[in-house]
N, C-alpha and C positions, 0 to 999 in steps of 0.2 A: 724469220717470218712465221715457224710453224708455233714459237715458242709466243709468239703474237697472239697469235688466235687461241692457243690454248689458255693463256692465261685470262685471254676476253671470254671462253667459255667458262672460264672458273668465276667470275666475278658475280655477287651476287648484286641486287637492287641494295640501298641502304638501307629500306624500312623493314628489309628480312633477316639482317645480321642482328645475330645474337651478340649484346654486349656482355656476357657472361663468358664470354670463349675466348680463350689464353693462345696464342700465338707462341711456339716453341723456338728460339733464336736459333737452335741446332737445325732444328729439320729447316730451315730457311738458309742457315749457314753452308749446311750441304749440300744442298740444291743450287744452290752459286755455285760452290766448290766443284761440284759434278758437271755444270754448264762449262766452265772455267776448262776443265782439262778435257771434255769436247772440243770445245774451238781450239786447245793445242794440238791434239792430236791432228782436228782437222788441216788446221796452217802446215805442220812438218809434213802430213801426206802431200801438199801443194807444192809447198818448198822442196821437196823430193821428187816431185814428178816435174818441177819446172827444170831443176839439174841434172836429171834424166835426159832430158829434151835439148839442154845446151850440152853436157857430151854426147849424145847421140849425130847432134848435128854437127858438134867438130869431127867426130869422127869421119862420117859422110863425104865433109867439104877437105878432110886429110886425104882421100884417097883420088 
């Protein structure tokens, strides 16, 4: 969502883009790449506190 809004405030009007301005594939490539192993990191932090939650609760319903 935040990555929504940020790129709606990056966008310019058409009639204000300069057609002389070169697009770098790297800094575009790594800016995925960086997005990319955000959302891993963030899925294994989920995935780790959901099997937190199913041992903790066996433990619980063991005793």
């Amino acid at each position: 969502m935040s990555t929504e809004v940020n790129s709606l405030e990056n966008q310019t009007e058409p009639s204000k883009v300069n057609h002389q301005q070169k697009v770098d594939i790297n800094i575009l490539l790594n800016r995925v790449r960086h997005e990319k192993k955000r959302e891993r990191k963030e899925n294994l932090l989920f995935l780790g506190l959901i099997g937190s939650v199913i041992v903790v609760t066996g433990i619980i319903a063991s005793l």
